[in-house]
C-alpha positions in Angstrom: -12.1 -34.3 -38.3 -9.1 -35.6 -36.4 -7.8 -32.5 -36.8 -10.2 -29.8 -36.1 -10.6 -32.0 -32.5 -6.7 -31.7 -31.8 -7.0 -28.3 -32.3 -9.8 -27.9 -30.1 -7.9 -29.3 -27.1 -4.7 -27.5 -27.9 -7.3 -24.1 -27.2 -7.2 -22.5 -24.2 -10.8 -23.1 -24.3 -9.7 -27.3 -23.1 -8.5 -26.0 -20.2 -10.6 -23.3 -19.1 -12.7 -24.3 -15.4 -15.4 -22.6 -13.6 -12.6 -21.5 -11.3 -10.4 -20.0 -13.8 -13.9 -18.4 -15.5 -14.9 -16.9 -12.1 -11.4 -14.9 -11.6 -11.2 -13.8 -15.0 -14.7 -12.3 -14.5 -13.1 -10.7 -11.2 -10.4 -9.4 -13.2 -13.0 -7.8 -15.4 -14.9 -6.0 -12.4 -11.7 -4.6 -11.5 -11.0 -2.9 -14.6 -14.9 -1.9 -14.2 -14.1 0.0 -11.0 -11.1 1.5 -11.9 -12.5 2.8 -16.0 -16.1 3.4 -14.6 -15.7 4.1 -10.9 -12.4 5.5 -11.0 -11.2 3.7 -8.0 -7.9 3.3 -7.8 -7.6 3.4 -11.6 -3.9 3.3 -11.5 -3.9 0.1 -9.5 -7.0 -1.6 -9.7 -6.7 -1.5 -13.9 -3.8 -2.9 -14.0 -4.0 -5.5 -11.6 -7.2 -6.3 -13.2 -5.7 -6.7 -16.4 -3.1 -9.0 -14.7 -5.8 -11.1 -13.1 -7.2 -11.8 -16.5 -4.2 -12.8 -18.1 -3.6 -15.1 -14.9 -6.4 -16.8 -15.5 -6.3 -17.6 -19.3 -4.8 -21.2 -19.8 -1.8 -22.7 -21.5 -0.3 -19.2 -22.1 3.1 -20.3 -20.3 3.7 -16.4 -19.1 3.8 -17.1 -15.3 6.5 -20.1 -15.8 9.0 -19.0 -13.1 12.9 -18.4 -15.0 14.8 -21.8 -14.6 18.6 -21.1 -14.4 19.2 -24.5 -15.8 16.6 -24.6 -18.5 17.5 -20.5 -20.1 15.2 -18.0 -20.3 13.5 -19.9 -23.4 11.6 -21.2 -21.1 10.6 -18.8 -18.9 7.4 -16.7 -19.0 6.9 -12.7 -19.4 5.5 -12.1 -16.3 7.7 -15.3 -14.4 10.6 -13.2 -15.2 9.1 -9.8 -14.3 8.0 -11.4 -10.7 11.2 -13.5 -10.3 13.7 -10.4 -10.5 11.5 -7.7 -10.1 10.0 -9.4 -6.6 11.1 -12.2 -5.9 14.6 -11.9 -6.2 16.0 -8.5 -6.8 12.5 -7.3 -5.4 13.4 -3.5 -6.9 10.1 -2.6 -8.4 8.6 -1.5 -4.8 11.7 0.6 -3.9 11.3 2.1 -7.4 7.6 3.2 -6.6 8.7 5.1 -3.5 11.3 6.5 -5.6 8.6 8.0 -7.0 6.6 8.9 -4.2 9.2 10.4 -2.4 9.3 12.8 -5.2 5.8 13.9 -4.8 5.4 14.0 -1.1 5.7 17.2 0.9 6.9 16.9 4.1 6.0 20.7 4.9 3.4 19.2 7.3 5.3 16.9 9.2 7.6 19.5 9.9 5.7 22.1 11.2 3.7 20.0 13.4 6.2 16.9 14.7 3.1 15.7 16.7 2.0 14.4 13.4 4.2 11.6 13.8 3.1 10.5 17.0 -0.4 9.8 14.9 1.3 8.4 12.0 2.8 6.0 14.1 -0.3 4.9 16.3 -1.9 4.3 13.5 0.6 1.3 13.0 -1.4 -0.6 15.5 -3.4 -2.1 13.0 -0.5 -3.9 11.3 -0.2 -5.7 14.9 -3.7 -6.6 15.6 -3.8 -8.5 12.1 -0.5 -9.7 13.0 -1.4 -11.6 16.4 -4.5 -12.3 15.3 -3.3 -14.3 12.3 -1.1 -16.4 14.5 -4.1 -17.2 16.8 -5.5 -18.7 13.9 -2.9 -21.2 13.6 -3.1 -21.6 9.9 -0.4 -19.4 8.9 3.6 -19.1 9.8 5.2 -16.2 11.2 6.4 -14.8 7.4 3.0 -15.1 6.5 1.1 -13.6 9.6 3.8 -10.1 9.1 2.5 -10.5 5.5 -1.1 -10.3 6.3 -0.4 -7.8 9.2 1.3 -5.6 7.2 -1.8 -4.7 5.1 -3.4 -2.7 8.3 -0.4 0.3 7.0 -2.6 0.7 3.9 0.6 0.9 1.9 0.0 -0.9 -1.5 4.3 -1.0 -2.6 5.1 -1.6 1.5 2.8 -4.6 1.3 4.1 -6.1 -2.0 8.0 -5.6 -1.0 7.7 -7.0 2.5 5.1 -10.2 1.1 8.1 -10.6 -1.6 10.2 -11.0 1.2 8.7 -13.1 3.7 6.2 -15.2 2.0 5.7 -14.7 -2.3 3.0 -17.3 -1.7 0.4 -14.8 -1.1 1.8 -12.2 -2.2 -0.9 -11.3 -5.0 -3.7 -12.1 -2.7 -2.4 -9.6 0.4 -1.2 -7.1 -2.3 -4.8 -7.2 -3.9 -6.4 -6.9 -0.9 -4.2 -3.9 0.2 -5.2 -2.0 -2.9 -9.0 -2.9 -2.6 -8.9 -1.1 1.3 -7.0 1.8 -0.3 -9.7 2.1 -2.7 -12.7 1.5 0.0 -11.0 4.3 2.1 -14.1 6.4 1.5 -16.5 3.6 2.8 -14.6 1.9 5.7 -13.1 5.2 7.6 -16.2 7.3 7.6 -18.4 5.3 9.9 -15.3 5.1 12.0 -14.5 8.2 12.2 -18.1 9.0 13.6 -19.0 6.9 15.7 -15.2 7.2 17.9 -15.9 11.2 18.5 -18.8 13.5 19.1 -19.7 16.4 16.8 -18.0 18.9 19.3 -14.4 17.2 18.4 -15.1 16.9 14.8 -15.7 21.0 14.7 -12.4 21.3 16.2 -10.9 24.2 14.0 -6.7 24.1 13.8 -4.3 27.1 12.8 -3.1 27.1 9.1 0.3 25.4 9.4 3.4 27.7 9.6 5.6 28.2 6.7 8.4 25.6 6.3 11.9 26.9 5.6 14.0 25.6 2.5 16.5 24.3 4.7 14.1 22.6 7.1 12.6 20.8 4.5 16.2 19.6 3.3 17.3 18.4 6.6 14.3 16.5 7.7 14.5 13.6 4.9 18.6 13.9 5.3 18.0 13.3 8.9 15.2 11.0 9.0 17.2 8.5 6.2 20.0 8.2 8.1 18.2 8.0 11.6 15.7 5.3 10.2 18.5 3.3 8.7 20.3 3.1 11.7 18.1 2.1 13.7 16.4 -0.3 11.9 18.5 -0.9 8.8 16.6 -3.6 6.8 14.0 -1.2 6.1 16.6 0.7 3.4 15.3 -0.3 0.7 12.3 2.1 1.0 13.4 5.0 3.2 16.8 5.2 1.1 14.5 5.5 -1.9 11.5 7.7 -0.7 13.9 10.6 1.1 16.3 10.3 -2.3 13.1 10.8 -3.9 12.2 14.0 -1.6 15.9 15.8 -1.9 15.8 15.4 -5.6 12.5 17.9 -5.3 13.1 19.8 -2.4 17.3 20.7 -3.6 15.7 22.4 -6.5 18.6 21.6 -8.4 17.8 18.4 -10.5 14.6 19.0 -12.1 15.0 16.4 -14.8 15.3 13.8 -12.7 12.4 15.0 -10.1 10.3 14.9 -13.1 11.7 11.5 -13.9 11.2 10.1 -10.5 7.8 11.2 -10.4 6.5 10.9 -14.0 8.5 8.3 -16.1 10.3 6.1 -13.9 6.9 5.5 -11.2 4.7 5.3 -14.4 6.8 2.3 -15.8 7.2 0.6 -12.3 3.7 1.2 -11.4 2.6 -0.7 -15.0 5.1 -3.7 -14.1 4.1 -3.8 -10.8 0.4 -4.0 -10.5 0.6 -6.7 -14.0 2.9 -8.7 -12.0 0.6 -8.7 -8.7 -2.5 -9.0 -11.2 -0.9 -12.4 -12.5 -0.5 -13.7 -8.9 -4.1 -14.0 -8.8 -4.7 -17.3 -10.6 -7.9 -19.8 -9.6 -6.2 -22.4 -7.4 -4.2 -19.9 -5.7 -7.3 -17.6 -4.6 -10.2 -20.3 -4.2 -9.0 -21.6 -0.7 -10.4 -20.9 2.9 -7.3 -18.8 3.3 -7.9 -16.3 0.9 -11.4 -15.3 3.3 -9.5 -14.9 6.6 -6.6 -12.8 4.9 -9.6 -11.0 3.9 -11.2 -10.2 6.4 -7.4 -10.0 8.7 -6.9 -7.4 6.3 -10.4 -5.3 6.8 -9.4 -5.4 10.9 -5.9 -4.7 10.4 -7.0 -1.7 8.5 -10.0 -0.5 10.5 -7.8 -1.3 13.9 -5.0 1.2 11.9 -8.2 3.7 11.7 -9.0 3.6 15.3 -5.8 3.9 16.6 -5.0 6.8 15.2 -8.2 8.4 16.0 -7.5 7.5 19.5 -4.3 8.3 20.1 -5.4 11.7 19.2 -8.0 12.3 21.4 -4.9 11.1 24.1 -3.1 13.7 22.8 -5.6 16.6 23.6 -5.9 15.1 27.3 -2.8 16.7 27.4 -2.7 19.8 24.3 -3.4 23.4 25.2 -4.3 23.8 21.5 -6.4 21.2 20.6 -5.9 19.0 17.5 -9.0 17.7 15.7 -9.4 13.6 16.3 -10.2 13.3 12.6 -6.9 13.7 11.4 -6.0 10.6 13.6 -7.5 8.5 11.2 -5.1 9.7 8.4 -2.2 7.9 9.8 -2.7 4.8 7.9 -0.8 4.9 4.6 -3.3 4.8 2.3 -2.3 8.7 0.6 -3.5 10.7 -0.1 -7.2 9.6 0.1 -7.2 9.7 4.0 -6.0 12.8 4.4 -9.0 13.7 2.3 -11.5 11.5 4.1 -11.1 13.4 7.1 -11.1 16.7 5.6 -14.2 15.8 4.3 -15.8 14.2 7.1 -14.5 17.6 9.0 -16.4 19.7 6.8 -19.6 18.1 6.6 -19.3 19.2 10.7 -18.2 22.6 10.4 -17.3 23.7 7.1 -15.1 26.8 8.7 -12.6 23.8 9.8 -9.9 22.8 6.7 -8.2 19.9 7.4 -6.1 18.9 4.2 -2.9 20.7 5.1 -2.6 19.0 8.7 -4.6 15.3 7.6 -1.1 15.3 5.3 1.4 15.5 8.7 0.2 11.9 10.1 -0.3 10.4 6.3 3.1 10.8 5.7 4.4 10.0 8.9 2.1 6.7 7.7 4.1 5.9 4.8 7.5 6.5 7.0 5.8 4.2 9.7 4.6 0.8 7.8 8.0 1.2 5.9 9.9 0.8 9.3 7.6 -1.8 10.8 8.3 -3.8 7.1 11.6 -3.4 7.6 11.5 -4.7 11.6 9.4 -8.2 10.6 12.1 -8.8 7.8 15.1 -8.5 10.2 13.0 -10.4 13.3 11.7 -13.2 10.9 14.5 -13.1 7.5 
């Protein structure tokens, strides 16, 4: 009888609390809305996944390495967040490795204004900013953390949270991902209740065609000009415009398809597991979890606004008019925006097709969160 009782306590089930119950049931709803809601399914099951295994005691995989104690000691997914985060922090470069491999920057080019959206919608990331230092329960690190998750950009988010402050770095990474999923509910209403129906029918000329060596100069360009200027955000623009040559030279297929198949597949799986994990009970059931939370919903609906804003600005001043919708597609989250407001254009006026030019400022998104990551590291780092 001695026995069978020392076994009971050396269970898991010893040591599992209500807390550690409720996230593990959290994990599983996850993994609900990314297999049966297909939300984000390439994030959300992961991270899911991660959150369960988080939450499971006396498994030792989130013991962080030890240099004096070997890696006999160390946990699978310490390991995985001390180099691949924490200290080497190469997984998020790796994703926009990736991405840069599958973006098309045909719309940025032939309509540069695009940028100028991209880039207001940015003003999102400084609302949540500010607003978490008037809180006064946060540091700087962690306010550019919790800002940062107005871009919309899931890899941005972790690599600059791995930076600045790894202590809530599962929590703001998370909460990223879930507004990236909610794109669909959040920008909507947003998007109709900042213009009328008369802007929303705005119909724009099909984009002109892009020349092979335009489309090679601009990430050339745009590397070394970003660098530059502000040179701590290298990690990610070094990666995402290598990413873009390798498909727009044409001449190294294999390792296009590599970029944007094999190599993001892997560091997508690591990733989100690794974020997942981060989500453990005692870490998630404090007061500070709610106001990153709901930070994160202003810093991403302020990112919405701005953008739509800034373009209605713009056609103060525009002989051709652009349509405000695309505004809102300056927030990173691609390419589900860019969607959203072709979408919520053609439930207006279904002659108007706004994919090709939503794509100009949800590109010039991702370029834009990357820099402002890379200006709070070298300001606050």
């Amino acid at each position: 009888m001695d026995e069978f009782l020392n076994f009971l306590t050396s269970t898991g089930f010893s040591e599992l609390g209500p807390g550690e119950a409720v996230m593990i049931a959290v994990g599983l709803f996850l993994i609900y809305l990314a297999v049966s809601r297909d939300m984000e399914p390439y994030e959300l099951l992961p991270i899911g996944l991660g959150v369960v295994i988080a939450n499971l005691p006396l498994t030792g995989l989130l013991t962080l390495p030890d240099p004096g104690a070997g890696f006999q000691e160390s946990g699978l997914f310490g390991i995985i967040f001390h180099y691949g985060l924490s200290f080497w922090n190469i997984l998020p470069p790796i994703i926009f490795l990736g991405l840069g491999a599958l973006t098309d920057f045909g719309p940025v080019i032939s309509n540069p204004k695009t940028l100028l959206l991209g880039a207001a919608a940015q003003v999102g990331i400084f609302v949540a900013f500010w607003g978490a230092l008037a809180t006064g329960m946060f540091e700087l690190s962690e306010a550019a953390s919790i800002g940062i998750i107005g871009g919309a950009d899931g890899p941005t988010t972790i690599f600059l949270s791995a930076n600045l402050a790894p202590e809530i770095l599962g929590i703001t990474a998370v909460i990223a991902y879930s507004y990236m999923a909610a794109v669909a509910f959040i920008q909507p209403p947003l998007m109709k209740l900042l213009t009328t129906r008369k802007e929303r029918e705005i119909e724009m000329s099909p984009p002109r065609r892009v020349s092979r060596l335009e489309r090679l100069l601009f990430p050339t360009i745009a590397m070394v000009g970003i660098i530059l200027i502000v040179p701590k955000s290298a990690p990610l623009i070094a990666m995402f415009m290598i990413g873009n040559l390798f498909r727009e030279s044409g001449a190294v297929p294999r390792l296009t398809s590599a970029a944007s198949n094999e190599i993001l597949n892997i560091a997508t799986i690591f990733l989100m597991l690794t974020v997942g994990t981060q989500l453990s009970a005692e870490r998630v059931f404090q007061f500070d979890t709610l106001i990153i939370l709901g930070l994160g919903l202003v810093a991403f609906a302020c990112g919405t606004i701005g953008g739509l804003l800034f373009a209605k600005f713009m056609n103060l001043f525009l002989k051709e008019k652009i349509n405000p919708l695309i505004g809102s597609a300056g927030v990173s989250a691609v390419p589900m925006a860019a969607r959203i407001s072709h979408h919520v254009g053609q439930a207006s006026n279904p002659r108007t097709f706004l994919l090709p030019h939503a794509m100009g400022p949800n590109v010039a998104g991702v370029i834009g969160s990357a820099v402002v990551a890379g200006v709070f590291i070298a300001l606050i780092n």
